[in-house]
C-alpha positions, -999 to +999 in steps of 0.1 A: -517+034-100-531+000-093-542-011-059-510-037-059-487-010-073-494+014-043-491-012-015-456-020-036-445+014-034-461+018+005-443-016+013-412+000+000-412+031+020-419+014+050-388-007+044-368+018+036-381+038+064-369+011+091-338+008+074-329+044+078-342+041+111-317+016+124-293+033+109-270+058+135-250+087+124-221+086+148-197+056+149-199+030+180-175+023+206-165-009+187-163+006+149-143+035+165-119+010+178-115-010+148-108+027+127-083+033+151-067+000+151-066-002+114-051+035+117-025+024+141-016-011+114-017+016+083+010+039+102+030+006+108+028-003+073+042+029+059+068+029+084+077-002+072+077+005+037+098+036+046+125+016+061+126-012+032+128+015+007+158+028+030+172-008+029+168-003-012+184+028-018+218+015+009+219-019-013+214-002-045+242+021-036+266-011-023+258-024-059+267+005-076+299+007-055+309-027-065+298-025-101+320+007-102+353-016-090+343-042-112+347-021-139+378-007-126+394-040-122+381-049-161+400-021-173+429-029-155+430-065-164+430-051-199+456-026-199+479-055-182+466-078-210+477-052-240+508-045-217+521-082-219+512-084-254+487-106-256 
């Protein structure tokens, strides 16, 4: 290797070396705070969601329900139509 190439690769580890350095394997106060706080919106959410899909499922049904009489008053409308002859 070339004088420049080895103060390349020496510059690098160095770099890298202080980067690692600074670097801490256990969460701060602050970043365990924020985890917890987004933990605490995610729960929300899916609570949420739970309860919308709830709200789905009831309206879904009441649609259903209506459809059903809808029909039923169709078919009645035609049987009194056919009754009266027209």
């Amino acid at each position: 290797m070339g004088k420049i190439s080895k103060n390349v690769v020496l510059a690098l580890f160095l770099a890298g070396g202080l980067v690692l350095s600074s670097c801490s394997n256990t969460p701060s106060d602050e970043e365990m705070k924020q985890l917890n706080d987004l933990k605490a919106e995610v729960s929300s959410l899916e609570k949420q969601v739970a309860e919308k899909q709830r709200e789905k499922a009831a309206l879904e049904k009441q649609v259903a329900e209506k459809n059903g009489k809808l029909q039923q008053c169709q078919s009645d409308q035609e049987a009194v139509k056919k009754g009266l002859g027209k």
